[in-house]
C-alpha positions, 0 to 999 in steps of 0.5 A: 500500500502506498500514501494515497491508499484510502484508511478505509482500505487500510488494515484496522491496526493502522487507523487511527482514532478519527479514522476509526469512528469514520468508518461507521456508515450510520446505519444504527442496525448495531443499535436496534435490540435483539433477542437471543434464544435461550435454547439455540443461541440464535439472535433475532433483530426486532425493530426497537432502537436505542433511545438514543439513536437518531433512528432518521440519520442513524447516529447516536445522539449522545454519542460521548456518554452513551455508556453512562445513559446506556448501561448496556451499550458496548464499546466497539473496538479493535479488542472486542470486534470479533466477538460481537456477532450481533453486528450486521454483515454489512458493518464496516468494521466487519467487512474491513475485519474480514479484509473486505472492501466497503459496500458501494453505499457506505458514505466514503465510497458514494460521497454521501451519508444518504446512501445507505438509507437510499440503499435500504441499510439503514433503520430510517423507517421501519424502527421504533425507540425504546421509549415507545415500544413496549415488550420486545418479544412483540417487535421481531421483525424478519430482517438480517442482523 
């Protein structure tokens, strides 16, 4: 790789900070609720975001606190990426983990944020916040992780 290979393209290990949050395509699907079944392990997607996901530009709202509103809400690093299998296939820092190239919708290749909510990646449209939903169980919606 030489200077003007684009981060993206680079290994996770050599980005830095800034280049590591830019990665993120706000696609919000990390922060829509999930379900695991007891017996088998399996996860299923509802349609209930985070409270504090701004469900229309997929991005969190309280980005910077978010793990003292949230208590559950996970740090997605360079540590603990492997073992969060309920990140969605398209997740950038999947694919990028995996050594694949970013989704043509994904922001840094098309230019614009509203790719991957044209490409129907997103959670704008068919999510509910957490503050309105009610029982989860009534919420699992058949979509991919």
């Amino acid at each position: 790789m030489n200077d003007r290979t684009p981060f993206w393209e680079l290994p996770l290990t050599a980005l830095d900070g800034g280049q590591w949050e830019a990665l993120c395509d706000g696609c919000g699907r990390c922060c829509i609720h999930k379900l695991e079944d007891e017996d088998t392990g399996l996860l299923y997607p509802t349609n209930v975001a985070c409270k504090l996901l701004d469900r229309r530009a997929g991005q969190c709202r309280d980005y910077k606190n978010r793990k003292k509103l949230v208590s559950d809400c996970v740090k997605l690093d360079r540590k603990n990426l492997s073992s969060l299998d309920w990140l969605p296939d398209s997740c950038a820092y999947k694919l990028r983990a995996a050594g694949k190239p970013l989704p043509e919708w994904h922001y840094l290749i098309s230019g614009s944020r509203e790719t991957v909510h044209e490409a129907g990646q997103s959670t704008r449209g068919w999510t509910v916040s957490e503050e309105d939903a009610g029982e989860l169980e009534f919420h699992v919606v058949e979509r991919p992780l």
